[in-house]
N, C-alpha and C positions, 0 to 999 in steps of 0.2 A: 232397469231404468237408471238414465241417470242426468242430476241435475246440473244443467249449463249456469254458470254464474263468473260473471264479471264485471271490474270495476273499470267504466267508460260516462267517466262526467263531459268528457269534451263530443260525446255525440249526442244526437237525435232519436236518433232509432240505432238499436242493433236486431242483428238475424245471425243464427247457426244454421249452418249446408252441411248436409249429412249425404252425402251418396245424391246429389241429384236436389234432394229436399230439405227446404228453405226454413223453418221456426222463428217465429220471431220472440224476441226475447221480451221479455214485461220490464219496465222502470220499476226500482226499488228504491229506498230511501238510500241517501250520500254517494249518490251518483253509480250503485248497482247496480246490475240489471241480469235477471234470471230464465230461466225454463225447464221447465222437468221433461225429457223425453224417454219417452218408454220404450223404444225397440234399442237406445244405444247403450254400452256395457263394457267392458273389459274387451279391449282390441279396435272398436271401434273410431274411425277415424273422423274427424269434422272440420270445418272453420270459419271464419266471423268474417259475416259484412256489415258494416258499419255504417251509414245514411244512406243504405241501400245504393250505395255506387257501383257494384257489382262485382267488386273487389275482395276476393278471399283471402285474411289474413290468418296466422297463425295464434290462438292463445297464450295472451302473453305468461299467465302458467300451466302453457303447456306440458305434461310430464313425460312426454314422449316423442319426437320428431323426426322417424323415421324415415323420412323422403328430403330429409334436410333442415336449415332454417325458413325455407322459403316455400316449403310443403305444407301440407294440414297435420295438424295434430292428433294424437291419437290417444284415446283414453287408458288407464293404467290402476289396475287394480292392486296397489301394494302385495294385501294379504294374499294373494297366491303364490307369493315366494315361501317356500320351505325356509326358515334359518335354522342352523345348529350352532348359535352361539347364543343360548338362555343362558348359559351361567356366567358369560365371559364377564370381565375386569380389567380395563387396559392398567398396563404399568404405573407405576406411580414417576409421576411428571418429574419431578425432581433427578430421578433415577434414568431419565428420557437420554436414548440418543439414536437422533433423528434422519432418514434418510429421505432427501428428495428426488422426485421420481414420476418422466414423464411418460405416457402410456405410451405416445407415439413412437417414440426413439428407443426406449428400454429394449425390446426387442425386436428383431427383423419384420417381424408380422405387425406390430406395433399396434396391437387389443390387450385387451385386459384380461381374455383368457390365455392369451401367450403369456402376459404379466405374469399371472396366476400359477404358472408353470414353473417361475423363477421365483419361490417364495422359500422353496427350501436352501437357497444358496440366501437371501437375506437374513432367513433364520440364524444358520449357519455363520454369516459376516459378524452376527450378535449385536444387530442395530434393536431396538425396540419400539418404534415409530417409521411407519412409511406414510410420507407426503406427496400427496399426488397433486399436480399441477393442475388446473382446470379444467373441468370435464363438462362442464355446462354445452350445451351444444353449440356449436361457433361455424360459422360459412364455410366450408369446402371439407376436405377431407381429411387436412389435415394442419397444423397450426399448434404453438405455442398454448393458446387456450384465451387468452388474454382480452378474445374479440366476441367473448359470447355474446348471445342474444335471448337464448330461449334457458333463463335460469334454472328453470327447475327440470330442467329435461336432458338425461348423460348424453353425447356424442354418440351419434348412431354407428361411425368408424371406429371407435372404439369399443361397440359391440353393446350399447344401448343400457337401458334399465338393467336385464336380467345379468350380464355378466358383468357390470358395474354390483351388483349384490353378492355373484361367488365369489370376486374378487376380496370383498370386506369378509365374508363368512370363512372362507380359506386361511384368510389371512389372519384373522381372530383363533381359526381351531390350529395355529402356527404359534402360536404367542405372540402376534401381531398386533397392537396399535395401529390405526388407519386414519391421515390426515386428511383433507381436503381442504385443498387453496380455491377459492371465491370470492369475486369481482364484484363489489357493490361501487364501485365510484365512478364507472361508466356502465356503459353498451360498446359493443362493438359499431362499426358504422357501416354493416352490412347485413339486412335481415333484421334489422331494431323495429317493430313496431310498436312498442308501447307508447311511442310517442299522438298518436293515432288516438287511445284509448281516452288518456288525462294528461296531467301536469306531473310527470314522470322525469322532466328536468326544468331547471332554473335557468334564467338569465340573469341573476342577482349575482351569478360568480362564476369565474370561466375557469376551466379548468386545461391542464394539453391535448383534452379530447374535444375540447369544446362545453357548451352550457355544463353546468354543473347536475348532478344528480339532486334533486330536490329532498332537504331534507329536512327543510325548518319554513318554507313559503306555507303559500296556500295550496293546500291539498299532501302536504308532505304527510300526517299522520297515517295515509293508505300508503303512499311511497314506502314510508317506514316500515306499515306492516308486510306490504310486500317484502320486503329483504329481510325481518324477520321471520316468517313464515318461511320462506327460502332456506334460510340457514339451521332451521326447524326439522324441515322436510329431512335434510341431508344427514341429520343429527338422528333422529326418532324413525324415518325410513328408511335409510339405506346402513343405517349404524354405525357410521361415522363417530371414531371418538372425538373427532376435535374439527377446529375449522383454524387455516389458514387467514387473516384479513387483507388483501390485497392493499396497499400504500392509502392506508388511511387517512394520510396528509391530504387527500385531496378531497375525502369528505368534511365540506362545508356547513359545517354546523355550529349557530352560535344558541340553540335549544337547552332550556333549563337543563334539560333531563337529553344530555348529547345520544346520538344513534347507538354509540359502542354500550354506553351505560345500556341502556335499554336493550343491547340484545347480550349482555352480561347477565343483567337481572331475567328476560324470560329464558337464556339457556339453563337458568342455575335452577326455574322452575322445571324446567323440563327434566333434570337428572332428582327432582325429588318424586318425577311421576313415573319414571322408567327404572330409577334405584342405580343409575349408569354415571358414571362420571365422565363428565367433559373440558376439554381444554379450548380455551380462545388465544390465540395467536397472531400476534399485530406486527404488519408490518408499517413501519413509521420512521420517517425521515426526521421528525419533530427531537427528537431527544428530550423527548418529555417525561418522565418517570410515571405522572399524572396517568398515562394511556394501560397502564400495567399497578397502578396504589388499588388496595381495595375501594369500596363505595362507600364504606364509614369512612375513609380518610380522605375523601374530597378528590378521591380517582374515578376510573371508570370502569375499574374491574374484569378489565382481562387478564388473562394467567400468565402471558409472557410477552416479547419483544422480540423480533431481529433486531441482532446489534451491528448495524455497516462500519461504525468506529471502532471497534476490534476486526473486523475483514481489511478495513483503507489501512490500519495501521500493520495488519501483518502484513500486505502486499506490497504496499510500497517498500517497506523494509527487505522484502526479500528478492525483488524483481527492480527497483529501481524507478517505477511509471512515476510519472509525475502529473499524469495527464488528467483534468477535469477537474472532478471534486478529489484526486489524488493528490494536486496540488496542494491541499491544507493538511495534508500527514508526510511521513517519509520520516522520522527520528526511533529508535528501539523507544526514546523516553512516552511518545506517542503511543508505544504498544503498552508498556511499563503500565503507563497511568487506564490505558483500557481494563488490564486485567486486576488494577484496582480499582476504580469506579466508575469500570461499565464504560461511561461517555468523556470523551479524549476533549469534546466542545458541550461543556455543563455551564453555560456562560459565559464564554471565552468568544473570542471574535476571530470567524471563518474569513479568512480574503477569498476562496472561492465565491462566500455570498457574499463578500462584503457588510456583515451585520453580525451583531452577537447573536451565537447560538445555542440552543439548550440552558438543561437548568440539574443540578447534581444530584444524584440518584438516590442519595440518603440514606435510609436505612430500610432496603429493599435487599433481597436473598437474590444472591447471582441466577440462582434457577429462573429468574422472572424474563433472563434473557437469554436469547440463541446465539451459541459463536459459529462462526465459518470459516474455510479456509476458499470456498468456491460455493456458486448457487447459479441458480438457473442467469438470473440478472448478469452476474458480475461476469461471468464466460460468456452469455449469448450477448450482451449489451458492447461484448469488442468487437470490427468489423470482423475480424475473419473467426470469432469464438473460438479462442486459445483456452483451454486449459493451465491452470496454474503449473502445470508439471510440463508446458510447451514454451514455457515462459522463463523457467529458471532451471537448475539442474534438478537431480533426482535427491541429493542431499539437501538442499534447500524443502522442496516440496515433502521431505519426512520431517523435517523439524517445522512444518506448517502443521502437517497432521498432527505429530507428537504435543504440538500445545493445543490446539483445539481438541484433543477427547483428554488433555489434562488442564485446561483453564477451568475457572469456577463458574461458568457458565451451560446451558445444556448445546452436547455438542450438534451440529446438521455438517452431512456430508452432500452431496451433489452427486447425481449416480455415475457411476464408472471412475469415481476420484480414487477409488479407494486403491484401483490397480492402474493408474495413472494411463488410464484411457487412451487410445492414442488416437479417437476421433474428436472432432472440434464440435461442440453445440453451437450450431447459429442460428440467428434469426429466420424462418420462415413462414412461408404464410401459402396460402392457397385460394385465394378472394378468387368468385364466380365471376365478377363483375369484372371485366376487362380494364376500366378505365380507374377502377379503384387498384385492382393490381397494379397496372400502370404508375400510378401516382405513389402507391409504396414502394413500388423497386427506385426510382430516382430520388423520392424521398432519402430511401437508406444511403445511397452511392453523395446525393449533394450533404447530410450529416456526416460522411465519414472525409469527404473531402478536404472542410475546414482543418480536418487532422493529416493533411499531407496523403489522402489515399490518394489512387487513379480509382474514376471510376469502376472500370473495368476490371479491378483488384478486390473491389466489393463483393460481396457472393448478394448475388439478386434473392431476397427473398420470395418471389413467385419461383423460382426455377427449381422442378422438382428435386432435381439434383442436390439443390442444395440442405433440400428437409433426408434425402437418403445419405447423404456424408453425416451428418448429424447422429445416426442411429450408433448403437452402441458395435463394437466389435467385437462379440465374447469370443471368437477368434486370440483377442490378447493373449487369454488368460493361459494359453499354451508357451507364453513365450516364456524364459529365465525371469528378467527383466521386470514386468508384469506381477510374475509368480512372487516376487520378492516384496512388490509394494505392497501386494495382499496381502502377504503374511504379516506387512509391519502393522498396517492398519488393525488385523485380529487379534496379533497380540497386546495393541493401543485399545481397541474397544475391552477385549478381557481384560486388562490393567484398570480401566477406570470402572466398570460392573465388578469388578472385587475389589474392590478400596472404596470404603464408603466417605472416606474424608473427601475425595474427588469430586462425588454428589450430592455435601452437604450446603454448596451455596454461598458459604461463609466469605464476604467479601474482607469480613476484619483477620479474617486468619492467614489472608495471602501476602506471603514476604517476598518482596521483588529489589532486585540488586542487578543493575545496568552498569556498562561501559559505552556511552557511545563512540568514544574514541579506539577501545581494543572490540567492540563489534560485538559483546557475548550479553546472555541474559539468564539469570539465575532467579527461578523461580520456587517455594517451599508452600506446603499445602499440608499439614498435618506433617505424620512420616512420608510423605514422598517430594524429592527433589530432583528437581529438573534443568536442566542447561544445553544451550546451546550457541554457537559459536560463529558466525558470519562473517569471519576475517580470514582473511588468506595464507593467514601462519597460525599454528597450536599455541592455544591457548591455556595457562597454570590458572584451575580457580580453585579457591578454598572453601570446602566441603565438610560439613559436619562431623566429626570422628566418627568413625565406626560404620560410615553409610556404603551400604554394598550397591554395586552396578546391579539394574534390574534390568534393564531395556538400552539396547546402545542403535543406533543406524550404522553405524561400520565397524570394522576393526581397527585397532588401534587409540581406541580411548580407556586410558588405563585410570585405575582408583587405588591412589597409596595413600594411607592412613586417613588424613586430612585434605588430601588436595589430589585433584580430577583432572587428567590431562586431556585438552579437550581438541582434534584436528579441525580442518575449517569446513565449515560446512557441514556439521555432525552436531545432535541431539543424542544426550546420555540421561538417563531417570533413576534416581538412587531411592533406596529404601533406606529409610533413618531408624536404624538398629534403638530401642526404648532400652532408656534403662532401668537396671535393676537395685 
């Protein structure tokens, strides 16, 4: 038996269709509506008509959608998965270094049992954290993730509930960490029926998707619960240590008790009922420190931040862009002031937006934020999804690496960064619906135009072509070239997993010494010292006595007594000999 239950204030009647046969569901109080059926169970597929129009939709939490988003739903018995991870313990977050990672492109087959298969080489790379991009199930077969619809229910091309659960179980009896990134601030706008059920969005505030997600009107407290239960689900059944929050900026909430508080406060209940510990994850344009303070201190209590003001200011420093929101960075003193407090605009006045932005991060532990040198955004959001290492040389792009897994922040790589990739990630998509594909592919070609493309020069996100150039090429890993970036990156991850001064946070202990004019940046972290050089003649810097070379990107960067000779385009890491 099993009971049909959902919340549908904006209908009349609803009915469940099971194989042929019709149930009509009973009104419950605050706009429920339920039915117990006995012959349906584990496997069983159904779906809802709503004022009896004759129209079959899918349950908006649906846990399974095997025929797609626009198929019936199908019931899902958790407890039948076997796990072999009772005793596991994800890493301790502080110690976190993060790899993101999307199922479709990671490998040629692009499922998560082929993922599943590359876990000994993450292991190995000595990340401690995989982020997976969204898995919620989304229109066609394949896509970024970005457009789900049916939240609680994995991508059936990615191989559905059960091998979205080996994936985490593998990856747990791996030493694995398992992230998940989740979209509460829209729907996608193919395959959304919640709208159908209730008041699932706003017109009080528009968002770049359109209405807002309702999260403070009338009827928001079931909205709410929805995306808490959601993010529950993914946490307590599928074993997810942590959740990603998709651009929080754009949930519109002005609620005593804001959405992020509230799904801080029930995740923090849920690790005292499972004994498991969990990480929340925000991603935020805001530069608000508030979205990452605890909840005694008038924050909202999530665990960490993406910081884009430590990625705008290494990139523009290293590559020259000027373009967009790049335009308000481009100085090493912009990188300077990142990797001391976190936000480069703490109150300061953006000409991109033309308004003051942000507010200063105080006395918060660098662990609460994520540094990068690339992510899924900052590569697939350029017309033709360059990688940072197609962009500048290959000494430039190690001394990206080399301060992101030594800044005081926790570090996130982008998959394939590590061996500078030599495929591009771009935007695609795979919309059913002809006239919606339509509209995104000219969409993308008339945004890139304003920046001098040809159309034509745009890669169409419908064109399947362009989701298979996108996939990874572990092909690389055979080249010289390749082989060399992976080796710098494992011995940058080993360097920061054995030095605990690297992952203790400490914003007051990082000494930073810039030259904008001679190009170089001299960074100190406990005993270990860091420099690197972006001018096109070698560079004399003066180095603590006694500091021996640990880590260099080429040859010819010498260390005599006090002073590092440093070539252009090269990062050098010294160990500061204690004394006795």
């Amino acid at each position: 038996m099993h009971n049909f239950r959902i919340w549908a204030p904006a209908v009349k009647s609803a009915a469940v269709k099971i194989d042929g046969s019709i149930t009509r569901l009973r009104p419950d109080h605050g706009g429920w509506w339920q039915v117990p059926v006995h012959f349906a169970s584990h496997g069983t597929d159904y779906q809802f008509i709503l004022d009896g129009d004759g129209y079959a939709v899918p349950d908006p939490r649906s846990p399974w959608q095997p025929q797609g988003v626009h198929g019936p739903s199908r019931i899902l018995d958790h407890s039948a998965f076997t796990w072999t991870d009772q005793q596991w313990q994800p890493p301790s977050w502080p110690e976190a270094i993060v790899y993101e990672l999307h199922i479709g492109t990671f490998t040629p087959e692009g499922t998560l049992d082929a993922a599943r298969e590359r876990i000994d080489y993450l292991r190995d790379l000595g990340i401690t954290h995989v982020e997976l991009l969204p898995v919620a199930a989304f229109p066609g077969k394949h896509g970024w993730g970005y457009d789900g619809v049916d939240l609680f229910a994995p991508q059936e091309s990615y191989g559905g509930p059960e091998a979205l659960k080996r994936f985490v179980d593998a990856c747990h009896a791996n030493g694995l960490a398992v992230l998940l990134d989740v979209v509460y601030n829209h729907f996608g706008p193919s395959g959304n029926y919640v709208g159908r059920f209730g008041p699932y969005f706003t017109s009080s505030h528009h968002t770049p998707w359109g209405d807002a997600v309702n999260l403070e009107d009338a009827g928001s407290h079931e909205v709410r619960r929805f995306f808490c239960d959601n993010a529950l689900m993914w946490l307590r059944d599928y074993h997810f240590d942590g959740l990603r929050l998709d651009a929080v900026h754009a949930y519109m909430d002005r609620s005593a008790i804001n959405f992020m508080e509230q799904l801080s406060i029930e995740t923090r209940a849920l690790e005292a009922e499972t004994g498991r510990q969990y990480v929340l994850i925000a991603e935020s344009d805001l530069n608000d420190p508030r979205v990452v303070s605890p909840r005694n201190e008038n924050g909202y209590g999530l665990d960490a931040q993406w910081s884009d003001d430590f990625h705008h200011a290494l990139v523009t420093m290293l590559t020259d862009d000027r373009s967009g929101y790049y335009s308000d960075f481009g100085s090493i003193a912009d990188l300077a002031k990142s990797l001391k407090q976190v936000f480069v605009y703490d109150g300061r006045y953006s000409q991109h937006r033309d308004r003051i932005h942000g507010r200063p991060v105080a006395n918060l532990p660098a662990w609460r934020f994520l540094g990068y040198a690339q992510n899924h955004d900052q590569v697939g959001n350029r017309a033709g999804g360059e990688r940072l290492s197609h962009l500048t040389t290959p000494g430039r792009a190690r001394i990206a690496a080399a301060l992101v897994l030594t800044a005081p922040f926790v570090p996130m790589l982008f998959q394939g960064e590590e061996w500078a990739a030599s495929t591009p990630f771009q935007y695609f998509t795979d919309h059913e619906d002809k006239e919606l594909g339509r509209l995104v592919s000219e969409g993308r070609a008339k945004e890139f135009a304003a920046f001098g493309w040809k159309p034509e020069d745009v890669p169409d996100p419908q064109d399947s072509a362009t989701f298979e150039r996108s996939k990874l090429a572990w092909q690389d890993l055979q080249e010289p070239g390749h082989q060399e970036m992976l080796a710098w990156y494992k011995k940058l991850i080993a360097l920061r997993r054995g030095v605990p001064e690297l992952t203790d946070g400490s914003l007051a202990d990082v000494e930073v010494l810039f030259s904008e004019e001679q190009k170089w940046l001299t960074m100190r972290r406990g005993q270990i010292f860091f420099a690197f050089n972006i001018a096109e003649e070698t560079v004399r810097l003066s180095v603590p006595t006694g500091a021996k070379l640990i880590l260099a990107s080429y040859g010819g960067i010498v260390v005599e007594q006090d002073s590092l000779s440093l070539p252009s385009d090269s990062v050098a890491i010294l160990r500061i000999q204690e004394e006795k």
